[in-house]
C-alpha positions as CSV (number, residue, x, y, z in Angstrom):
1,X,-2.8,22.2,-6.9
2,X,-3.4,20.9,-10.5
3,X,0.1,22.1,-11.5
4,X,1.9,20.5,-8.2
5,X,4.8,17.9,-9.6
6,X,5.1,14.3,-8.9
7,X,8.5,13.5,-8.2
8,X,10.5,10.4,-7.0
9,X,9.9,10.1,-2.9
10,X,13.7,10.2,-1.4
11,X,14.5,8.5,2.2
12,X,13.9,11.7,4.1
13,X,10.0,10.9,2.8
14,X,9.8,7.5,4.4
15,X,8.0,9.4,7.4
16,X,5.1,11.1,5.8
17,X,4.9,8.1,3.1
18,X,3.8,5.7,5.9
19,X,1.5,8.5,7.3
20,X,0.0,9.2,4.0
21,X,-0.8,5.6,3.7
22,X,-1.8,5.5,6.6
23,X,-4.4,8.2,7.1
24,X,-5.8,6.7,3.3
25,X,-6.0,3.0,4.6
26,X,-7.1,3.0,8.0
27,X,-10.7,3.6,7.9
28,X,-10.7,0.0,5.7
29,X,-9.2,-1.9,9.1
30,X,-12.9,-2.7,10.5
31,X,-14.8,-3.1,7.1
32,X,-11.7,-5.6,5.6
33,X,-11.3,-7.0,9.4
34,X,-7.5,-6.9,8.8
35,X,-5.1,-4.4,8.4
36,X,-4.5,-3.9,4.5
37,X,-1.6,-4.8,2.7
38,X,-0.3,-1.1,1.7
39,X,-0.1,-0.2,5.2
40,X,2.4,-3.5,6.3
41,X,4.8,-3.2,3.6
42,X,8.4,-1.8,3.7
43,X,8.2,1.8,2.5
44,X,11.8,2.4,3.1
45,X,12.8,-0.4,0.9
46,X,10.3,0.6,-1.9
47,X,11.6,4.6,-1.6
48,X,15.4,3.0,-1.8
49,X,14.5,0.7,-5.2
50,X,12.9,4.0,-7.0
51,X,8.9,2.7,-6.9
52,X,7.7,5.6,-4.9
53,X,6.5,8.9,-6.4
54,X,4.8,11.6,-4.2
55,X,2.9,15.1,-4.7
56,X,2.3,17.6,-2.9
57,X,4.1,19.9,0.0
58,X,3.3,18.7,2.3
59,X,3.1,15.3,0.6
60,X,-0.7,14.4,0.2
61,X,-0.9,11.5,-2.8
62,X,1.5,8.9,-3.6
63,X,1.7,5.8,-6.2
64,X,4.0,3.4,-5.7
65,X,4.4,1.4,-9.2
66,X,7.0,-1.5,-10.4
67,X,7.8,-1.9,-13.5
68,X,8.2,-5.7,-15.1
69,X,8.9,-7.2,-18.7
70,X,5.1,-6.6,-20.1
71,X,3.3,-4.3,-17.9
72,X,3.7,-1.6,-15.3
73,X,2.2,-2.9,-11.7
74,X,0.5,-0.2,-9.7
75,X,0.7,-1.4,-5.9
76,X,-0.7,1.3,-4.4
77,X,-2.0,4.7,-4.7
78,X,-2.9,6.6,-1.9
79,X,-4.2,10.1,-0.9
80,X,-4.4,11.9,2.4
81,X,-8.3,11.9,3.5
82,X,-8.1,15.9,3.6
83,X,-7.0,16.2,0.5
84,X,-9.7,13.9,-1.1
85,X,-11.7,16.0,-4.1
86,X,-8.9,17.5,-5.1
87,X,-8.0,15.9,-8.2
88,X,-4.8,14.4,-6.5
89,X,-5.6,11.0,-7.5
90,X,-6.7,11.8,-10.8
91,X,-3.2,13.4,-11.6
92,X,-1.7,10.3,-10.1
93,X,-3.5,8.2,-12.2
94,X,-2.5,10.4,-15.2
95,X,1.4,9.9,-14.0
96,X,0.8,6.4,-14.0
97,X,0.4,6.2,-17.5
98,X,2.7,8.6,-18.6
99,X,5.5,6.5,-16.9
100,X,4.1,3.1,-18.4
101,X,4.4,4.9,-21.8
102,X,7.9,6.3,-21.1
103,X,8.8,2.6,-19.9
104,X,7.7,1.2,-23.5
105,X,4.9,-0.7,-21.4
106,X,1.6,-1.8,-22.9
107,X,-0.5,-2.1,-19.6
108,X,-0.7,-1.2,-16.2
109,X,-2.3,-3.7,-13.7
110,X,-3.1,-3.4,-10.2
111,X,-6.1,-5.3,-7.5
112,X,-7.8,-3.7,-4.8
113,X,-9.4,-5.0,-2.6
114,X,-13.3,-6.5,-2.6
115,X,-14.7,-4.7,-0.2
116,X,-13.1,-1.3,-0.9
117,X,-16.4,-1.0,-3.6
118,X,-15.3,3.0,-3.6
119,X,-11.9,2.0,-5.9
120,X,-14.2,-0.3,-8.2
121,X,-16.1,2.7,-8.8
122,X,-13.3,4.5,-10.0
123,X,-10.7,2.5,-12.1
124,X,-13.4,2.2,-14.9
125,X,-13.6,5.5,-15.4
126,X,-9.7,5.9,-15.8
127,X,-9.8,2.9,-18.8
128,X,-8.9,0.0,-16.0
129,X,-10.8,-3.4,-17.3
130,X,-12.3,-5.9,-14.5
131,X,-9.9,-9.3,-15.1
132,X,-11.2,-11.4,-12.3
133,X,-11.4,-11.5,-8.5
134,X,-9.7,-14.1,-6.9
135,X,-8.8,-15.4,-3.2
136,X,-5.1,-14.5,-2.8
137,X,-4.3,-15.6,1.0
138,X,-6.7,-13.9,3.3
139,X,-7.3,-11.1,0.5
140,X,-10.2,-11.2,-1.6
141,X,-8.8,-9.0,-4.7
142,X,-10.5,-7.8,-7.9
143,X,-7.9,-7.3,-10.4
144,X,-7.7,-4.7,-13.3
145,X,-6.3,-3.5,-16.4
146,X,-5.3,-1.0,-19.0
147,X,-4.0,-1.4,-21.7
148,X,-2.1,1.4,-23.3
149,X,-1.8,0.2,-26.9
């Protein structure tokens, strides 16, 4: 498992993109009181621009990342429940710098939201700096950072 690759997602992925982010995200429906943002955006569209990279066979983690002029956004990262413990996220994590490096970027940025408290556990511990937490429509987001150099 520690050796699996991370490759680009293609369109036949679309399918078990949406149920990986699914699976990951639906347990925060009832705490948030909303459905969260990774699980109403267009996955198609973000596999077709390139921002989607997957692991796994079956697929069981996915990042999907954008790049822009001074920092590398990381808009979601997700891992199938059963494969929680298994280091997925922590080799995703590990792609997501590599590919901000390899993009010439000095940070990576990315929000979760407030009441998933289990993500602002973790992004310390992979280097990512609280910035602020902030309203942004009916999201309550704490934003982070990391810069590379």
């Amino acid at each position: 498992m520690a050796d699996e690759e991370i490759r680009p997602a293609r369109a036949a992925d679309v399918p078990v993109v949406e149920g990986v982010i699914d699976a990951a995200f639906r347990p925060y429906i009832e705490r948030i009181g909303r459905v969260p943002q990774p699980m109403e955006e267009d996955h198609a569209a973000n596999v077709a621009a390139g921002k989607v990279f997957v692991t796994g066979e079956p697929v069981t983690g996915l990042v999907v990342v954008e790049a822009f002029e001074d920092h590398l956004f990381l808009d979601i990262i997700a891992v199938h429940p059963t494969a929680h413990g298994g280091g997925v996220g922590r080799r995703l994590l590990r792609f997501v710098d590599a590919h901000a490096r390899a993009l010439a970027l000095p940070e990576i940025r990315l929000y979760t939201n407030a009441l998933m408290w289990e993500n602002q556990k973790i992004y310390p511990k992979y280097g990512y700096e609280l910035v602020e937490r902030r309203l942004d429509g009916p999201y309550d987001r704490v934003h982070y950072r990391k810069r590379l150099y």
